[in-house]
N, C-alpha and C positions, 0 to 999 in steps of 0.2 A: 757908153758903158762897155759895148765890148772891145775898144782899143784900151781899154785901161785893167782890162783882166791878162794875164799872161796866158801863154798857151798851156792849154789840159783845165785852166782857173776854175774856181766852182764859184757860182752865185746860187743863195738859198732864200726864199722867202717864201713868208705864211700864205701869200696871195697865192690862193688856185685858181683866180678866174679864168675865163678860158679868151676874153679878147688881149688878156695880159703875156699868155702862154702863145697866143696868136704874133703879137710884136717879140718874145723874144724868138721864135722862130726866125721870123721875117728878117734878124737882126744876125741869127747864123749861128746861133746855139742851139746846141743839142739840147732835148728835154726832158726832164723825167720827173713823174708824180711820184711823191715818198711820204709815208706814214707822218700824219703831224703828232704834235705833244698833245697831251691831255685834254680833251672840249674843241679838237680840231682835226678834222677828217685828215684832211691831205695838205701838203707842203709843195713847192715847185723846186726844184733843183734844174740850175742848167751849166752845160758845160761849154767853154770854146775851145774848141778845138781848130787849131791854124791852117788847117786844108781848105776849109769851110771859107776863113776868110780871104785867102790865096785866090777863090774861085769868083767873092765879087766884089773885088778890087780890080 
């Protein structure tokens, strides 16, 4: 998933869990909790950013 985002790319999803926000760390995106739609707390957005991947590669 993240060789296939371009650099700065956004991925959004309804999952907030936290072992999910755990892998996409792990994976070298940035992360950020954002307001969900209607009958859902919170959304995940994460970003890549190519310094991140520069570093473990």
């Amino acid at each position: 998933m993240f060789d296939a985002l371009k650099p700065d790319g956004l991925l959004t999803t309804y999952c907030a869990k936290g072992s999910v926000k755990r892998n996409f760390r792990a994976l070298g995106f940035d992360l950020e909790a954002i307001a969900g739609p209607p009958g859902k707390r919170e959304m995940t957005r994460v970003v890549k950013k190519e310094a991140v991947k520069s570093l473990v590669m």
